[in-house]
C-alpha positions in Angstrom: 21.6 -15.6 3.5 24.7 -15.3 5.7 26.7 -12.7 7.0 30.1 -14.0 4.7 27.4 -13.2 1.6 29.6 -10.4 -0.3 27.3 -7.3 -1.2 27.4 -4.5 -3.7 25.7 -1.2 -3.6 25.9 1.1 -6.1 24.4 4.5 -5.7 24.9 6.6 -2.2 22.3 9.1 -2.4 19.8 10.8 0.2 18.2 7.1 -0.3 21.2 4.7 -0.9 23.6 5.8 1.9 21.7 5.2 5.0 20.3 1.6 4.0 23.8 0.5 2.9 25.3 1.5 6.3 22.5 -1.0 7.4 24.3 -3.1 6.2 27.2 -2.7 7.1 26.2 -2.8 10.5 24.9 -5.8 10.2 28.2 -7.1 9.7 28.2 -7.8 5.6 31.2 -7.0 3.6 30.0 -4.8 1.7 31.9 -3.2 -1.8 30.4 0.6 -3.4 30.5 2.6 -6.4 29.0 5.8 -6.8 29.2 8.6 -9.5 30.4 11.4 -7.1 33.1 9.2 -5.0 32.6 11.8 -2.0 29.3 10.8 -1.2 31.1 7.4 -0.2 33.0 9.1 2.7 30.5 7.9 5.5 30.4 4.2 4.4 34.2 3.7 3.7 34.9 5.0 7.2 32.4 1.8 8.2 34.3 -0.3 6.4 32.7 -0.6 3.1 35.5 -1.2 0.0 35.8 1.1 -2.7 35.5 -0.2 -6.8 36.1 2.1 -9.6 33.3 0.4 -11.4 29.9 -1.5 -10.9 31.7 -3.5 -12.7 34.1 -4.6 -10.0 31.7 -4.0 -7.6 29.7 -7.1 -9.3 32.9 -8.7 -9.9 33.4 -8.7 -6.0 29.8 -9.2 -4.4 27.1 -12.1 -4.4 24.2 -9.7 -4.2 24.4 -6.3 -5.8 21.9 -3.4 -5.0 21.4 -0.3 -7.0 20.0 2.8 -5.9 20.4 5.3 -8.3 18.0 8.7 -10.4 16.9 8.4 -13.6 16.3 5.6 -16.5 19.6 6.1 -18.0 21.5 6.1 -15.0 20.0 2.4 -14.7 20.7 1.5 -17.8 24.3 2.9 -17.6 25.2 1.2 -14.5 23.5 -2.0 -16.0 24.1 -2.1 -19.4 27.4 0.1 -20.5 31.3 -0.5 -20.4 32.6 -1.1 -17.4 28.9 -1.7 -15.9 27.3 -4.2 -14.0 26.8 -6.3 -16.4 30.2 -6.0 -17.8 31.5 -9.2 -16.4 30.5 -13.1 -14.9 27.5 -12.4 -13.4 26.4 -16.5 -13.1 25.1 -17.0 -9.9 24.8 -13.5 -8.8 21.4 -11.4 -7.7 20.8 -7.7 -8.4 18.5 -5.5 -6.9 17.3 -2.5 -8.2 15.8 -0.5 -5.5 15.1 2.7 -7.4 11.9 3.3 -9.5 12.6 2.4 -12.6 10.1 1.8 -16.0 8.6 -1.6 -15.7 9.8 -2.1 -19.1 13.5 -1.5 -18.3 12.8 -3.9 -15.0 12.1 -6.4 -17.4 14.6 -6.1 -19.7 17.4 -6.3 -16.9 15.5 -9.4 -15.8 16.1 -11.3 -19.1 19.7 -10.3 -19.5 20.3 -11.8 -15.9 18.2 -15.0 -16.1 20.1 -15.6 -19.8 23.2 -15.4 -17.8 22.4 -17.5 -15.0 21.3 -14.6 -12.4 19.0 -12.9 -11.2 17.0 -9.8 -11.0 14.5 -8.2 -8.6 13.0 -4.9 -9.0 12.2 -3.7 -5.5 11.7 0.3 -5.1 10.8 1.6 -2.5 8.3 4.2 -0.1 9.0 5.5 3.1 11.3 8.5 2.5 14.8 9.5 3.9 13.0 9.0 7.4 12.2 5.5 6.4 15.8 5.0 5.1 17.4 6.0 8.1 14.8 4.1 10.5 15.4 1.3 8.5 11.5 1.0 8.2 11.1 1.6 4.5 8.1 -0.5 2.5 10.2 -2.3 -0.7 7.5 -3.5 -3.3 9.7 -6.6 -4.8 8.8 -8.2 -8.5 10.7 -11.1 -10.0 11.3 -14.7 -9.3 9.7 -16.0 -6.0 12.6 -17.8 -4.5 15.0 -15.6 -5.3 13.3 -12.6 -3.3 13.3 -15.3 -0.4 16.6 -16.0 -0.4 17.5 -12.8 -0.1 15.1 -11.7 2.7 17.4 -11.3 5.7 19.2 -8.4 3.4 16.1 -6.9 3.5 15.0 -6.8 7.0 17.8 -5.1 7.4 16.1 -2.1 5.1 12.5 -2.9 5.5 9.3 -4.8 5.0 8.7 -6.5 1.5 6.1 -7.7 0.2 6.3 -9.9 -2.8 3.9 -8.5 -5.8 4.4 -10.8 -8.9 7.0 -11.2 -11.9 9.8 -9.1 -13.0 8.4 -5.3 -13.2 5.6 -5.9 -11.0 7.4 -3.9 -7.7 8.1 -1.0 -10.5 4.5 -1.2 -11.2 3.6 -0.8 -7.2 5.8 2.0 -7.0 3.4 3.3 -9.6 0.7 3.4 -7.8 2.5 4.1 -4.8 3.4 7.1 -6.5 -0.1 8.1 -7.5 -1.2 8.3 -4.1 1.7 10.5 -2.4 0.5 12.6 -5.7 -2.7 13.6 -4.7 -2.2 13.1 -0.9 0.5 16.4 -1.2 -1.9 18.3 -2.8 -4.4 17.1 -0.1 -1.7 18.6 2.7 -0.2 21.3 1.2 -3.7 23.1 -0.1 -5.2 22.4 3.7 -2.4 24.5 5.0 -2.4 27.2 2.7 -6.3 26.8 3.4 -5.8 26.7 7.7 -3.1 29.8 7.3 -5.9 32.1 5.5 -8.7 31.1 8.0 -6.2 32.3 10.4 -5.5 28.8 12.4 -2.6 27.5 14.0 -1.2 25.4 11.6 0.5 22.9 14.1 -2.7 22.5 16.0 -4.8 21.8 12.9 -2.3 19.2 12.4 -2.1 17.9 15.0 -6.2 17.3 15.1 -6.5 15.5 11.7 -4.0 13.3 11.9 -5.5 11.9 14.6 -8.7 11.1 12.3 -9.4 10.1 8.8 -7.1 12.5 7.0 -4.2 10.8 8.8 -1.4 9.9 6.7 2.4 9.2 6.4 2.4 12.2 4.6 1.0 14.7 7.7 3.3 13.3 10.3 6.3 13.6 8.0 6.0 16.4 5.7 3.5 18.7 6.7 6.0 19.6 9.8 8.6 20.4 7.3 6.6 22.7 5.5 5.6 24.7 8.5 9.0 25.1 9.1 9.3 26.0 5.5 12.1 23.2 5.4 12.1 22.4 1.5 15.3 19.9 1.8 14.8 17.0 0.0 13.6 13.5 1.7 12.8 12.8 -2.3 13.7 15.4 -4.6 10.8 17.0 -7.0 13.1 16.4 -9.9 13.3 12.3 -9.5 9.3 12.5 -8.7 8.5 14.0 -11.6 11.0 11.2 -13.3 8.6 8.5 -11.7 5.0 10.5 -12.5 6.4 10.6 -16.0 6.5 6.7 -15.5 3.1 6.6 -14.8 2.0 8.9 -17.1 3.9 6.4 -19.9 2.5 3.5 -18.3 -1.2 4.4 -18.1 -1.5 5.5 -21.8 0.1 2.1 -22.9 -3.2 0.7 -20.1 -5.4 3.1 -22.1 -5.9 4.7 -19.1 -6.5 8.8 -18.4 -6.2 9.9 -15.1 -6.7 13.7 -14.8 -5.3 13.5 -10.7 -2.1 12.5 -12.1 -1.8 14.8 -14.6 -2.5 17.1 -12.6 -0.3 16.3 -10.1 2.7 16.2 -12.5 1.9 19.8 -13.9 1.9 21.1 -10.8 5.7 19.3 -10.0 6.8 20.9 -13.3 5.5 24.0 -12.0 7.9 23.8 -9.1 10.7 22.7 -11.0 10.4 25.6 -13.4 10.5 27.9 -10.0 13.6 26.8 -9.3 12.6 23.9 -7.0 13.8 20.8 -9.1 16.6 19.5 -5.8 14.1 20.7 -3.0 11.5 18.0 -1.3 8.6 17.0 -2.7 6.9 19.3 0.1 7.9 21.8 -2.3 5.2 21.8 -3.8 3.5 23.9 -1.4 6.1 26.8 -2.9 3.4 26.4 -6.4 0.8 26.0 -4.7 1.0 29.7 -3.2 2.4 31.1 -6.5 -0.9 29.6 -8.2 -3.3 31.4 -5.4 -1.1 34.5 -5.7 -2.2 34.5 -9.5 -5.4 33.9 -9.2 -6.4 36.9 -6.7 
């Protein structure tokens, strides 16, 4: 992969923004699209090129990443007039960094391999920290050689690890999912639990991560909610998107989990309190709403 490869990115959210200005930096021509066309500002003042389309960004770039919300959104910039798809795409890859159905992964997969392309589902855990740092974890699925050849894109974002065929980084994300679930119930009921025993909450923070209960989740987010900072490193509304994924996923597997229902009544919860744009930390506003209820 060399630095005269042309890329696309489409999407420049909380997520997408940072990792294409790593990009950039690295010195790739890079060409965006994205739905609201100021959330381009910082990137076209680094240089990137504006398109009117994903389909002209595809029509300009080699490799073409997406990072944008829901299913539909992917299927839209995929699949619709005037999207991605909407043009010559021989020879081209496209990566599809959001969390996405497996399903869908698969599907865009076989369009691209039918048209001489390719396609590699590679979301991604880490956060807005780990899309600023640059240090994000990208679960990829699809062909072998065709995540290699495009590994020096991302180093620039990450670390990868390669997990199978087309869908199988969607499926990763699933689990990864699962566990941030439960771990932010872990976090959010031990504070609400150290604030009634009448603790300092930094200090008993401070002490556990230091032990077994240590986790991504206590150096990140368990600050933030101290600070009662709700802002959104990954908004409750998308992560109820992806537990409704899982939730699809598992009863097609035959598979009942009670943690992750669970865990995505409680997001709804949060959502209905007006919470849908905050942080998953959020979820520390039902939490205390729930305890409030039940005194």
């Amino acid at each position: 992969m060399q630095q005269h490869t042309k890329i696309g990115w489409v999407g420049l959210g909380v997520m997408g923004e940072p990792l294409c200005q790593h990009l950039l930096t690295a010195g790739y021509p890079v060409s965006v699209f994205t739905r609201s066309s100021d959330k381009s500002n910082a990137v076209l003042a680094n240089n990137a090129q504006w398109c009117d389309s994903p389909a002209e960004v595809a029509k300009k770039s080699d490799v073409i990443f997406t990072m944008v919300g829901v299913g539909q959104e992917v299927e839209d910039v995929y699949f619709s007039k005037k999207g991605l798809f909407d043009c010559d795409i021989s020879d081209k890859v496209f990566i599809d960094m959001g969390t996405t159905a497996p399903s869908l992964s698969v599907r865009i997969s076989r369009y691209a391999q039918q048209h001489s392309a390719q396609s590699i589902d590679a979301p991604v855990s880490g956060g807005d920290v780990g899309a600023r740092n640059a240090s994000l974890s990208i679960m990829a699925g699809g062909d072998e050689a065709s995540i290699k050849s495009v590994s020096a894109l991302f180093e620039c974002l990450g670390h990868v690890q390669i997990m199978g065929a087309a869908g199988s980084g969607q499926h990763a994300k699933i689990c990864n999912q699962m566990v941030v679930a439960g771990t932010m119930i872990g976090v959010c009921e031990a504070l609400l639990y150290a604030k009634r025993a009448g603790l300092n909450c930094e200090t008993m923070v401070a002490a556990i991560r230091q032990g077994a209960a240590g986790c991504w989740t206590l150096d990140n987010l368990a600050p933030r909610i101290i600070k009662q900072d709700f802002s959104p490193g990954f908004m409750v509304d998308h992560f109820i998107k992806d537990l409704a994924i899982a939730m699809q996923e598992t009863a097609l597997m035959g598979l009942d989990l009670p943690g992750l229902s669970l865990a995505k009544s409680l997001y709804e919860k949060v959502h209905d309190l007006g919470h849908g744009k905050s942080g998953t930390q959020a979820l520390l506003i039902a939490l205390e709403k729930y305890t409030q209820q039940t005194q």
